[in-house]
N, C-alpha and C positions, 0 to 999 in steps of 0.2 A: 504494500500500500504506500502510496508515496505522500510524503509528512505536508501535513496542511498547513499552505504559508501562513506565517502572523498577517492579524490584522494591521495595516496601518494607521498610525494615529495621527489624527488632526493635528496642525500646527497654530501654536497661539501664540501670537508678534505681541511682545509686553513693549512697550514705547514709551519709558518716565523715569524717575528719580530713583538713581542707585542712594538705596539706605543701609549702607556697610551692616549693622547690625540685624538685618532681615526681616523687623519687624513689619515693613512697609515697603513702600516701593516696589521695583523691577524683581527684587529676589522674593518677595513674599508672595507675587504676581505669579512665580516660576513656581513658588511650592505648590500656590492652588492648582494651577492649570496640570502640573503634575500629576496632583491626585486625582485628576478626571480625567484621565487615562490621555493628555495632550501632549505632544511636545512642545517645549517651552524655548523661543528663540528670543531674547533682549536687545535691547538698541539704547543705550543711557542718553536722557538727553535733559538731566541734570546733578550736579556732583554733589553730593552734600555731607558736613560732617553732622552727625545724627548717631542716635545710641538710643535706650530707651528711657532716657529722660527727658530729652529734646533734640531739636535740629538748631544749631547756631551756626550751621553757612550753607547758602548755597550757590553754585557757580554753574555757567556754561560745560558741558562736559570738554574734556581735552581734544579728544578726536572727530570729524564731521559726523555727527550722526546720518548726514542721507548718501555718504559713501556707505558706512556701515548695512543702511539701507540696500542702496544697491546691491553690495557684497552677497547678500542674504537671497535676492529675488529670485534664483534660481534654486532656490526651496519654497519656495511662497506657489504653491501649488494646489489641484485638491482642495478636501476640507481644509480651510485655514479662516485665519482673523486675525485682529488686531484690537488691541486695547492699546489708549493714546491715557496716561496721568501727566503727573508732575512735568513741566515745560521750562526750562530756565533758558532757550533759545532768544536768540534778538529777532525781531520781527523778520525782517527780511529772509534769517533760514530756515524761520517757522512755515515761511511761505512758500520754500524750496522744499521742506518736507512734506508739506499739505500736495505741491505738485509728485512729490514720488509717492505718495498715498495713494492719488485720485489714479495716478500709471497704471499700478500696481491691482485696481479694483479690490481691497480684500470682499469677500464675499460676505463675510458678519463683521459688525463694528462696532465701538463704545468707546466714548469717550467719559472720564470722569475728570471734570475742569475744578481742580484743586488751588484752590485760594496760594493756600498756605500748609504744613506740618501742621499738625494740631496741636501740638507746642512747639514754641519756640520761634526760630524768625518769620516772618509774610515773605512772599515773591509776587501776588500780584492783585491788582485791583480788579472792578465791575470792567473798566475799559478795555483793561489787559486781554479780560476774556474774550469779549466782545470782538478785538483785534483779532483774536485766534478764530472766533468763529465765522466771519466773514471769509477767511482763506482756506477755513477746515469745513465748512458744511454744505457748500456749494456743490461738493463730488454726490452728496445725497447718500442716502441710506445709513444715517448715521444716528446710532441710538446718545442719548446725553443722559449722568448719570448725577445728578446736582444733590446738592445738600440744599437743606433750608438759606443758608448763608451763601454758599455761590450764586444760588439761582436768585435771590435779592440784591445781591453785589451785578448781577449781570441785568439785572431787570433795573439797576440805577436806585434803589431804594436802598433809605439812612437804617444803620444798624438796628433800631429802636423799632423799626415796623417787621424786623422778620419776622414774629409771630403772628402778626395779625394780618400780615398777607393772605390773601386767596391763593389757593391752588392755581389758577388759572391765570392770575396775575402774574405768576411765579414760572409758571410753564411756558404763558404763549409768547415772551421775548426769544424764547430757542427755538419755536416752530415756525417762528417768524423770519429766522437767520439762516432756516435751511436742513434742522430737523426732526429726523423722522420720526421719532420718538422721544417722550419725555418721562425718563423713571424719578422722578421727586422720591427724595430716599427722606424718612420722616423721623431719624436717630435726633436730631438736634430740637427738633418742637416739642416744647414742655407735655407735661402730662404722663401718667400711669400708661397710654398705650403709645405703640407705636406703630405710625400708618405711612406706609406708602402710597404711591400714586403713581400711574401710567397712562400718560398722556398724549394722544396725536392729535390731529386735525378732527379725525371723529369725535371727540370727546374724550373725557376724563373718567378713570374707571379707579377704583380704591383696590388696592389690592388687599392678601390675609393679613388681617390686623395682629400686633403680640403684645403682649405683656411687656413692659421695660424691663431689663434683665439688669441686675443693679453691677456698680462697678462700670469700670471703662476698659478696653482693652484696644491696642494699637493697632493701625491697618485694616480696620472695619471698611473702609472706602475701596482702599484696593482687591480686599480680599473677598468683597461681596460683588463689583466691576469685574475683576478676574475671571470668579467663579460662573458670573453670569456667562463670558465667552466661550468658557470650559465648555458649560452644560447646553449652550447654542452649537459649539462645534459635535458634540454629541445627539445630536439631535431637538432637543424641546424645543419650541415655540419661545418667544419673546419676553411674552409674558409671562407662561410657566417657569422660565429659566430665572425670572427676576422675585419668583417666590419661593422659587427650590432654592437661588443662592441666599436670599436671608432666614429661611430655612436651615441652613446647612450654617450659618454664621450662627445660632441659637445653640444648635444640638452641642457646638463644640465650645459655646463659649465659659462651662465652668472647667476644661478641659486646657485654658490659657493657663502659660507658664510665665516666672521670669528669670530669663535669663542670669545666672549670678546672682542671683537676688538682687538686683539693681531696676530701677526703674520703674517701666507702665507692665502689665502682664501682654503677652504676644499669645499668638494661635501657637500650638504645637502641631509640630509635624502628624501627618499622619500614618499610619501604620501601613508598610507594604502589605 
């Protein structure tokens, strides 16, 4: 009998901020998509010194990221995707990467447009975003995966209204810029639950509500963005995959470690 070839696994393009310590960024991005049976290809396209008590620099990475890019496209094949985070690029080769994006077509997308580290120093404003997504969303098909705070920052609203923002106030500045989708991620809005939202041109739909789970743990953004392309390159649907990854962020969250005993608690790996 002759041996049944392996399956091939999906490819998932992590595109953001190397965080040395793994609790976030590019490598945290790589453990998720790991676990969901993907192969994980990185592109850094911000440097930052970070640990898990904060991030106190962040810089342009050393090397071009859209040669890096390039380098890679002849694996970008088949199932594949891309998740775009953390951005410390200057405008102009944010715009060079938006064109090797759009070349490139990935087939699934998401972007999650990160302010800032959730401690320690900011990188960028409502404008900043705004910048990015006039060069980034015009290719279309591109899911955006905001917080209460980005998606206020990008909709031009003062700190003091994120709460009392609408839903829709909060969503239709990114359907407006081009897209496709809008997951309003609902960790930072007060209160005992926590709700999402999934948002397009048809309407706004509330996704599984959960309980606040107490405590804080590091990389909730990237690891629920990640996990979403993971379980897209695996097959689910859009909106299934953005209730199975905060699903899958719950089941494991009293399961976070810390490192050294220093710091915030991180996801622990998972079990081959």
């Amino acid at each position: 009998m002759d041996p049944v070839a392996p399956a091939v696994p999906p490819i998932a393009l992590c595109l953001g901020g190397m965080d040395p310590s793994g609790g976030a960024g590019i490598l945290r991005d790589a453990l998720t998509v790991a676990a969901l049976g993907c192969h994980p290809m990185t592109v850094s396209l911000a440097e930052t010194l970070q640990n898990g008590i904060g991030c106190s620099r962040i810089e342009p990475p050393s090397m071009d990221p859209v040669l890096r890019l390039e380098c890679l496209a002849l694996h970008l094949a088949g199932r594949w995707g891309v998740k775009l985070g953390l951005c410390a690029l200057e405008p102009a080769q944010f715009h060079r990467l938006s064109a090797a994006l759009a070349h490139l077509a990935p087939p699934v997308r998401i972007w999650d447009p990160i302010l800032a580290p959730s401690t320690g120093v900011g990188l960028h404003d409502g404008g900043d975003l705004r910048r990015m997504a006039e060069a980034l969303l015009p290719m279309g098909g591109w899911v955006v995966s905001p917080n209460r705070g980005e998606a206020a920052a990008f909709a031009g609203l003062p700190p003091e209204a994120i709460q009392a923002a609408e839903v829709d106030g909060l969503a239709r500045p990114w359907l407006e810029a081009g897209a496709a989708a809008v997951w309003l991620k609902g960790g930072h809005a007060e209160g005992d639950q926590v709700q999402d939202f999934w948002i397009t041109a048809g309407g706004i739909e509330a996704l599984e509500p959960s309980p606040r789970l107490p405590g804080a743990r590091r990389g909730t953004g990237c690891t629920l963005a990640s996990a979403w392309l993971g379980l897209r390159l695996q097959g689910l649907g859009p909106q299934a995959a953005a209730v199975e990854s905060a699903r899958r962020l719950r089941d494991r969250w009293d399961r976070a470690w810390v490192p050294g005993g220093a710091g915030r608690p991180v996801f622990a790996p998972e079990a081959p």
